[in-house]
C-alpha positions in Angstrom: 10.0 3.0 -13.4 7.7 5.8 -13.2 4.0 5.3 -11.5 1.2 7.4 -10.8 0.9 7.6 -6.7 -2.7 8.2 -7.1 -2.8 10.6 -3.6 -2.3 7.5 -1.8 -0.1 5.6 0.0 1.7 2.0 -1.2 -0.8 -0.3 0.8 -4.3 1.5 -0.5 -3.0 1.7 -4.1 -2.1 -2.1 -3.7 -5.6 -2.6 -2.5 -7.3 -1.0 -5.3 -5.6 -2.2 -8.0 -6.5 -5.5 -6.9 -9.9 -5.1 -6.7 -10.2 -3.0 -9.9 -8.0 -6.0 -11.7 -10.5 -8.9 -9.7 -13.7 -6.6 -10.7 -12.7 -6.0 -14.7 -11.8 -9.4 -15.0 -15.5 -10.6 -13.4 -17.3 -8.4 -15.7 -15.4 -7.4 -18.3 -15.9 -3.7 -18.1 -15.2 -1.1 -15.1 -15.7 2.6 -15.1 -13.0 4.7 -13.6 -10.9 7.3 -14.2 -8.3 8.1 -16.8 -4.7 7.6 -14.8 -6.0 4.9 -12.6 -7.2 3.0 -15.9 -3.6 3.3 -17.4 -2.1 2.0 -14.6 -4.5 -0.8 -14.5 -4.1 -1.5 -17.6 -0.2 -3.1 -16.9 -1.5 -4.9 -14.6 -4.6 -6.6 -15.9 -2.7 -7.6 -19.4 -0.3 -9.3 -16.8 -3.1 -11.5 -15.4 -4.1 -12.8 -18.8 -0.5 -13.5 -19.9 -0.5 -15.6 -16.8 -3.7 -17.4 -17.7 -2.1 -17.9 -21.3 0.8 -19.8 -19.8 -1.7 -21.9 -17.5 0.5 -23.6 -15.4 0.2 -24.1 -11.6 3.2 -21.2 -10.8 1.1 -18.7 -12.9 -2.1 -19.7 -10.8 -0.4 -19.4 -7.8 1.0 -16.1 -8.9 -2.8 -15.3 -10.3 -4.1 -15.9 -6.9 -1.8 -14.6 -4.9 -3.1 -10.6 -6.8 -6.5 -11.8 -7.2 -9.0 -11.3 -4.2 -11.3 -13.8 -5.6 -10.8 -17.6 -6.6 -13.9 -18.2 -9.2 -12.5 -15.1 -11.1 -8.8 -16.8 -11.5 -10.5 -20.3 -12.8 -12.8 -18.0 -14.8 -9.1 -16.3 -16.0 -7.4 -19.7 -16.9 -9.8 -21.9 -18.2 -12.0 -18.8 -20.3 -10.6 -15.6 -20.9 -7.4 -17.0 -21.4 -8.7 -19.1 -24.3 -10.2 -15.7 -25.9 -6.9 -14.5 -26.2 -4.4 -17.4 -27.3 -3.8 -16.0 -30.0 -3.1 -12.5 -29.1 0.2 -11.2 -28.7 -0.9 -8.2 -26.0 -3.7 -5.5 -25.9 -6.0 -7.0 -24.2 -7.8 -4.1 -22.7 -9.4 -0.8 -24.2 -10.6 2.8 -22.8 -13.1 4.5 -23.9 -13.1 8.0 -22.7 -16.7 9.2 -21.8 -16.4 12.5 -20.2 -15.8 14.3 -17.1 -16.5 13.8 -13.2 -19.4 15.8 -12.1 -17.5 16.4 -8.8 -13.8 17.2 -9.8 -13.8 17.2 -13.8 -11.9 14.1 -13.7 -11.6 12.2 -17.2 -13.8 9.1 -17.0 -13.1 6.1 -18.9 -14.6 2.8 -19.4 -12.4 0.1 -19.4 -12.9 -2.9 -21.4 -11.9 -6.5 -22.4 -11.2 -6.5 -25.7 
């Protein structure tokens, strides 16, 4: 499987995918940039198929990623509901430009 390495190393990637999946799935939108959203993406659409099957192994599994417990019970007993009958795609990107800084593409990443 090829994934984006982001410039950084397995343990900071880890950690901020996890907090970008735990702050999308509190608020429902994120801004960030183009590659990291894609490989977000995989990740949070995960999440909700685990909310979807709502049994305790999926919790487990949901908080074992997740940094923050309100956001998982917020996952199984809400979002998942908003997408039952939804067979994936739970996420969209909306490009919005460029990085002042770097030119970086910026998106904003969205619930659907």
């Amino acid at each position: 499987m090829a994934y984006r390495k982001l410039g950084r190393n397995t343990g900071q990637r880890r950690a901020m995918f996890r907090s970008m999946a735990t702050a999308l799935l509190r608020t429902g939108r994120i801004e960030t940039t183009e590659p990291k959203a894609k490989e977000l993406r995989s990740i949070v659409e995960k999440m909700i198929t685990l909310g979807k099957q709502g049994d305790l192994a999926a919790r487990r599994q949901a908080m074992a990623y997740l940094l923050d417990e309100a956001v998982v019970k917020d996952l199984f007993e809400n979002i998942s509901k908003n997408y039952a009958e939804r067979q994936g795609g739970y996420t969209r990107m909306l490009k919005v430009g460029f990085r002042r800084g770097d030119a970086a593409p910026l998106v904003i990443m969205e619930l659907v």
